[in-house]
N, C-alpha and C positions, 0 to 999 in steps of 0.2 A: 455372044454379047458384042455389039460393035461401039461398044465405047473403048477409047480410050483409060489407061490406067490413072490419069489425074484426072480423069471425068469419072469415072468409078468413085474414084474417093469424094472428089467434088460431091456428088450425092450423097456421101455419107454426112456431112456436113447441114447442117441447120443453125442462121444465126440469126442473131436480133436485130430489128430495124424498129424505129420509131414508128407507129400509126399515121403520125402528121403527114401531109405531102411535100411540106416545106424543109428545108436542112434549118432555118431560123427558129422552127419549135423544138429541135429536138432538143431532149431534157439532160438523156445521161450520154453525152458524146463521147466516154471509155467505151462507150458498147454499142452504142447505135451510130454506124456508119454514113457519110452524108450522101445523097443520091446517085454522084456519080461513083464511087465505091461501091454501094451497094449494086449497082446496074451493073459494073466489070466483073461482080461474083455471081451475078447470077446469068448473063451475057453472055461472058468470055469465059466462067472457069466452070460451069454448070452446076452451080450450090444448088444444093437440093431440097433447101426447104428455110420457110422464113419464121421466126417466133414474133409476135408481134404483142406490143406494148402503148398505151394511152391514144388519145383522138375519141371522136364520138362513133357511133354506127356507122352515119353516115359515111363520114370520114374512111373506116376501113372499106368499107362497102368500094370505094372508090381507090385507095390504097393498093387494095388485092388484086384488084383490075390492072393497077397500074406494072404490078411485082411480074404478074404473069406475062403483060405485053413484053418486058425483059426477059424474062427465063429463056433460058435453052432448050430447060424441058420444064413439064408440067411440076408444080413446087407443090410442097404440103405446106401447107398455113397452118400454124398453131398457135395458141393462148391459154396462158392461166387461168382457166375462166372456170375454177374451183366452184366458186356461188352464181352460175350464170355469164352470160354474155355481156350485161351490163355491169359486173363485178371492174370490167376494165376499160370497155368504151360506154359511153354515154348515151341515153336514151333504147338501150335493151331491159329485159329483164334482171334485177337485182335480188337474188334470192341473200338468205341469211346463212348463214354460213353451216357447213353438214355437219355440225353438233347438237347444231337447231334439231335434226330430225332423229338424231340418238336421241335427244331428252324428250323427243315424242315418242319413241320405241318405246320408252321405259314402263308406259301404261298403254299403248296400242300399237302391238308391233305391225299387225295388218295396214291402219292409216300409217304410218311409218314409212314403208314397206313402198306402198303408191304414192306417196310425198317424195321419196326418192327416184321410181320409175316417171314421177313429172316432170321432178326438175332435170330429169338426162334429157327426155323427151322435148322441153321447152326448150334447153339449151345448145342439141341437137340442131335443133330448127332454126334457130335466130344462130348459128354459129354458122350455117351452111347459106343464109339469107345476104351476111356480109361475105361471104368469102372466105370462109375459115371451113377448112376440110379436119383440123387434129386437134382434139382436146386433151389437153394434159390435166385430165382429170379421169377417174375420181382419188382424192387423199385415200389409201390404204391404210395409213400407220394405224396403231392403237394407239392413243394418246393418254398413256398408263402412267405419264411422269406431270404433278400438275405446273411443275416449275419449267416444263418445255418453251422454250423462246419463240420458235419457231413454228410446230404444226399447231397445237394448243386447238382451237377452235374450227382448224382445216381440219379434224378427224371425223370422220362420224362418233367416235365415240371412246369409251376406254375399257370397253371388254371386244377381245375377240369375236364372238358373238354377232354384237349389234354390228358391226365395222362389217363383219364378211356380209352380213344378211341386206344391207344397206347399200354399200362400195356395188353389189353386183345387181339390186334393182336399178342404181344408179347406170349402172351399164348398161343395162337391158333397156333402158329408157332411149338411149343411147342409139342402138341396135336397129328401132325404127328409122333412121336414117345414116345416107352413107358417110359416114366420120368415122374418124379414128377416133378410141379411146385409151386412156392409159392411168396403168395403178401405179401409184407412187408413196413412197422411194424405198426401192428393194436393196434390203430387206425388212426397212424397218426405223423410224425414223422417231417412233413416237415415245421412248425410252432415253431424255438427250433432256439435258439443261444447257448445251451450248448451241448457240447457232452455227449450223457448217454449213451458211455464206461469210462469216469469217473467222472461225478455225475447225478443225478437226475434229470431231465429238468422239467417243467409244463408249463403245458397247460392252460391255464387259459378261455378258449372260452366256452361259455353256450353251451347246449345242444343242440340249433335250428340250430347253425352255426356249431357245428361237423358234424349234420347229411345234411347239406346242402352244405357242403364240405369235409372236410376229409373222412368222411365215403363213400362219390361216388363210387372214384375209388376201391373202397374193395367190395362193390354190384357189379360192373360192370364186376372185378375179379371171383365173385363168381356165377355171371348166367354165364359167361363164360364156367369155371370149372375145377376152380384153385383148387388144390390137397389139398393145406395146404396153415395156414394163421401164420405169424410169430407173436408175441405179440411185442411192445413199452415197452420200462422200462419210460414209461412217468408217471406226477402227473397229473391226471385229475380230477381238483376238480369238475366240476360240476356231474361225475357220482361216486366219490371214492372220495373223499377229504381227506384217509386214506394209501392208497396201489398204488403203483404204477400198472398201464395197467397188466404187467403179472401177476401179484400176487391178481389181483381183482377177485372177482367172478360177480360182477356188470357188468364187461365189458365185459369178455372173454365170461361168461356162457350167461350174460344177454342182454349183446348188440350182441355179434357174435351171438352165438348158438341162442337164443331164436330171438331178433328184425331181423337179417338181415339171419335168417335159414342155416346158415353155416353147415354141416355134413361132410366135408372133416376134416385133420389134425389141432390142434392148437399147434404148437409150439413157446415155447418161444425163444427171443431172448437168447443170451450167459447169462448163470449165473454166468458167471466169473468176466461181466461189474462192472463198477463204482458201477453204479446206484443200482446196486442191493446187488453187494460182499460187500459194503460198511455199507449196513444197517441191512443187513440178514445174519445169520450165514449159514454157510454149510450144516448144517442139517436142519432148520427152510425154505427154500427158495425153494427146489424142493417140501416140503410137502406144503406149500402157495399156487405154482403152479398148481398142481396138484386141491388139493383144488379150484382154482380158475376156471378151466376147462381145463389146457393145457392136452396134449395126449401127448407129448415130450419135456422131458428137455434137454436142447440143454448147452454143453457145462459147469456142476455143476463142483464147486471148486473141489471135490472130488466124482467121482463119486459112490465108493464103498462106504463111509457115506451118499450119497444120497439115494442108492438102500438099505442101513438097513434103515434110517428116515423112508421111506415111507412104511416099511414094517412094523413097528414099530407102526406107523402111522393107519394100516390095524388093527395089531393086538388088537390094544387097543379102537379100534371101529370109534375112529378120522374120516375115512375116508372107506368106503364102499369096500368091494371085488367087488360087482358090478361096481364100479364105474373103479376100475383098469379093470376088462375087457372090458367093452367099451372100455378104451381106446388102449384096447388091438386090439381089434376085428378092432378098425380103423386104426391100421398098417397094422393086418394082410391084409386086404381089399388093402392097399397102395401097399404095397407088392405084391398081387397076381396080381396087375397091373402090374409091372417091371419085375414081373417071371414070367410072364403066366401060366407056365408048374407048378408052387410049392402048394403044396400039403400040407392045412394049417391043416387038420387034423394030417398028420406027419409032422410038422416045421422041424425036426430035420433032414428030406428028402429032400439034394439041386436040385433044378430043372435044367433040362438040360440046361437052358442057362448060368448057371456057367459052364462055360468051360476055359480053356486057349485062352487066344486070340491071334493071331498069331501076331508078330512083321513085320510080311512082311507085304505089301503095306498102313500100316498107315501113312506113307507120306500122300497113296492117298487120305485117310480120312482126313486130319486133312491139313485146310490152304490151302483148294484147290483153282483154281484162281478163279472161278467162286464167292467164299467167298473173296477171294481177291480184288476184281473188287466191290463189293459191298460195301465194308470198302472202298475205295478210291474213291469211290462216294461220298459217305456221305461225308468224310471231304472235299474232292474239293465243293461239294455245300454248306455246313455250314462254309466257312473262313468269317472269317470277316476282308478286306484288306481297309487300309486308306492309304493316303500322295504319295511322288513321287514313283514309284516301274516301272520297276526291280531296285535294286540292282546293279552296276559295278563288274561283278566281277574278280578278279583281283589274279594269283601266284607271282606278283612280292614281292620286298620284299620293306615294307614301312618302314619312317621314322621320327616318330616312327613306332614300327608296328601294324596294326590290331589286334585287341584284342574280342575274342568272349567269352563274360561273360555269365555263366550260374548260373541260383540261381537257388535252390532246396528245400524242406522243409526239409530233411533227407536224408544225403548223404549215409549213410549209409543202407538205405533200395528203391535204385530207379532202380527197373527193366527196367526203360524203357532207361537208357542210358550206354553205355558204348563204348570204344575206336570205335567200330565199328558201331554205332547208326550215324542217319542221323546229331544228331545236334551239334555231336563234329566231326565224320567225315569230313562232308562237310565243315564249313568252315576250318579247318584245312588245307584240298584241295586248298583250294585259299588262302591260306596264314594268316589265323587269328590263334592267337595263344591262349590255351586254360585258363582262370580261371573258377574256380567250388568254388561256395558257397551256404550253407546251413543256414535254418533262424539262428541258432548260430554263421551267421561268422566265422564257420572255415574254414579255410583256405585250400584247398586239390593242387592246382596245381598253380603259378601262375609264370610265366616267364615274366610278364609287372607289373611296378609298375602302381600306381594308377593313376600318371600321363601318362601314355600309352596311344597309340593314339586313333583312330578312335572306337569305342566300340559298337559290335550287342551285345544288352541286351537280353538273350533269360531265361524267366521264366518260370518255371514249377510250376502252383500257381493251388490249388483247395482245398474243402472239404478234410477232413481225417481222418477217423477211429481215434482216439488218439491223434490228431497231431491236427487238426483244420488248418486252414491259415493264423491265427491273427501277426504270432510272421514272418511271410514269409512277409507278406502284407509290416509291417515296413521297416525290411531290404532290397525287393526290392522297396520300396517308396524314401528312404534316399538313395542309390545307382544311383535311377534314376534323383534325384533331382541334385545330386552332378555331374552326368554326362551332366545332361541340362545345367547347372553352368557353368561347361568349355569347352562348345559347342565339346564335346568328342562322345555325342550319335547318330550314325549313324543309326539305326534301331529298332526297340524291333518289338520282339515273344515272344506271350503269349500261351502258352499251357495248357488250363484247365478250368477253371472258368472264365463265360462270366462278372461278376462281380467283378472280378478285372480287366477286361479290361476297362468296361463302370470307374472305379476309375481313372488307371492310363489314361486313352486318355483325359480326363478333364487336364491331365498337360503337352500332349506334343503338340508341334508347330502342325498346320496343315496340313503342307506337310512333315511335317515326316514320314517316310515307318513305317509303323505296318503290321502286319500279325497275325491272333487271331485263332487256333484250339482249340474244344474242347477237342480232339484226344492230350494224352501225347505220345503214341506208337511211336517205329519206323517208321508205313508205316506212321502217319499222319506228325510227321518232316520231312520225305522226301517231304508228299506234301507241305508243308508248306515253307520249305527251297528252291524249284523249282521255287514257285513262287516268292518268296520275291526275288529271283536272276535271275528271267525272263526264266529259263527253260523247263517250261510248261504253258500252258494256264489256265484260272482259272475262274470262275464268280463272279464278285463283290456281 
């Protein structure tokens, strides 16, 4: 191996950059570095892999290009892209999120089954189209706790079962093209009422009951042959009752690697999280890691004090030169999959398939119908529709007038609505007029006072990274109680979590119209909105 010891580690390294090309867009400047930073790690220190966040297709399409003209060596691109490619950049496919296709298991596990090998296959395709070689999907967890903050509607599902039978068509889908995939968070994330992006969660479940649940779906992942496995910043006391999941060597080396014979990637979650930035210094938490078994740190406070730690770490005997290349040799290995053509004896030699990608016909790539028609299957057969429906619908002008309330957990971060989006569009179209509120009650538009007439309550409630739905849950509960009060609530749509529907449907009348998507995207409000107003057909 002719790297260098701080190019070695450099590789081990994957960190966040904005999608934008500009440093004036970037959004979260704690973690997205501005371009000349970013070009000295990937330049000068040879980081070896980028995670990338917002911009449109386009946008990455041309980002990626730009990441790789800097590399040293050929990087892995990766994304969140849980529900599809469009889940994070704009103008891809936008699937509903993989609970959608659990609650189609539940009466056809076979259409299930190829709803999952689609959406790997679709998002396979338009993830290699922009320049993204690593999917940091599929969700593994069972999502067996319904008060989860976090995975909630990322699971496929909340038995063992559907999740392994699902997570690995998801792979498989996957498999036709060259990407990385990856099952997440090992060992198990879907048993947590707290979010670990800001604190610690535990686990508390003996060891007979991890390995006869949590642990399924990550075997069923890895005969499949899933790429890389993400680590939990979880406390599990019954194997660690010291270190969290990624910092254990009990878990990662001893449950992954050794019990369940993992030899693909382990990476950990962000070391930026709660759960981790909060207990671990900068330097002390990628040497942990590493230590513990991971091959990637994903996301350290500081990456350039992480790549001295562990060199440091090397130097003083702490932790073995063998051990960094292993974890070397399982990139490069990861890598010669996405390059074919890369030549791991020269790294520093890009393989022909770094090329410029042509902006012409990526339309055709990205959002095509035959992906479209498949996203508006799933949400037309997972609605959940109750009480009188359709809908009247009506441009005249009322007296008072129609009023279409939308609640959101964070107005300021919701891609899926805006002037032109199906669920302020359309009823605006027939005459209802818009309020926008966020679990903070504030306030953004509102032309009806509260005493305002007729009221479609349309919620956007789920799981979320930072946010959670506790503080959403209140303000649309008090909202819709006060609405029941003065018989004002003509309708509610729920978009997102099936568990704050089964909450709220406990308090309204029986023949009250409801309409319930898992789908928050545009195309699933237009399905949603069609039917609640009788303009298309739908299956109960």
């Amino acid at each position: 191996m002719n790297l260098s010891l701080a190019e070695q580690v450099a590789q081990m390294v994957v960190v966040r950059a904005s999608g934008y090309l500009f440093d004036h867009q970037i959004r979260y400047p704690v973690w997205e570095p501005p371009s000349a930073q970013l070009q000295h790690w990937l330049q000068d220190l040879g980081v070896g892999g980028v995670l990338l966040v917002d911009g449109s297709a386009v946008e990455i399409t041309a980002r990626t290009q730009q990441l790789q003209s800097w590399a040293k060596f050929p990087l892995l691109l990766a994304a969140d892209i849980e529900e599809g490619v469009g889940q994070r950049f704009a103008g891809a496919t936008w699937f509903p999120p993989p609970m959608t296709i659990g609650t189609l298991a539940a009466t056809d596990v076979k259409k299930a089954v190829d709803a999952a090998k689609q959406m790997g296959a679709i998002t396979a395709q338009e993830a290699l189209a922009i320049g993204l070689n690593w999917i940091l999907a599929p969700v593994v967890d069972v999502n067996n706790n319904p008060d989860n903050p976090v995975i909630n509607v990322r699971s496929f599902g909340e038995t063992e079962g559907t999740v392994s039978q699902l997570a690995s068509a998801f792979i498989r889908g996957c498999q036709s093209y060259p990407v990385l995939t990856t099952a997440k968070h090992f060992p198990g994330h879907g048993d947590t009422a707290i979010d670990s992006h800001l604190e610690l969660p535990t686990i508390p479940h003996c060891d007979q009951r991890l390995h006869q649940l949590e642990l399924l779906p990550f075997q069923a992942a890895i005969s499949t042959g899933v790429d890389a496995v993400m680590s939990a910043h979880l406390l599990i006391a019954a194997w660690d009752d010291q270190r969290p999941a990624t910092l254990s060597r009990s878990i990662l080396t001893g449950q992954l690697r050794q019990n369940l014979g993992f030899e693909g990637l382990i990476v950990t979650d962000a070391l930026v999280m709660g759960a981790i930035a909060n207990q671990y210094s900068p330097e002390e938490a990628p040497v942990l890691a590493i230590e513990a078994g991971a091959d990637i740190i994903l996301m350290p406070v500081d990456p350039e004090v992480a790549i001295r730690s562990v060199c440091d770490a090397v130097v003083s005997g702490r932790i073995s030169p063998e051990r960094i290349r292993a974890s070397v040799q399982r990139i490069w290995k990861a890598k010669a999959k996405v390059y074919p053509g890369w030549n791991t004896k020269h790294p520093g030699l890009f393989p022909p398939e770094i090329e410029k990608r042509s902006f012409s016909g990526l339309s055709q790539r990205l959002s095509s119908q035959s992906a479209q028609t498949v996203v508006s299957h799933l949400v037309r057969e997972t609605l959940k529709i109750g009480g009188t429906i359709p809908l009247e619908r009506s441009s005249q002008t009322h007296t008072p007038p129609l009023r279409n309330l939308v609640i959101v957990d964070d107005l300021l971060n919701c891609p899926f609505l805006g002037n032109h989006t199906p669920a302020i569009a359309g009823p605006a179209e027939w005459g209802y007029q818009l309020q926008l509120i966020d679990s903070k009650e504030q306030l953004v538009q509102e032309s009806l006072s509260s005493e305002g007439g007729l009221t479609l309550l349309q919620l956007f409630i789920r799981g979320n990274p930072f946010r959670g739905s506790e503080g959403l849950t209140e303000v649309a509960e008090n909202r819709l109680k006060n609405l029941l009060k003065t018989g004002q609530l003509q309708a509610l749509v729920i978009y997102g979590s099936p568990y704050a529907l089964d909450r709220f449907r406990l308090q309204i009348p029986p023949d009250l119209p409801y309409v319930f998507s898992f789908g928050q995207m545009p195309s699933a409000q237009a399905v949603v909105l069609k039917t609640l107003f009788g303009l298309s057909t739908t299956r109960r």
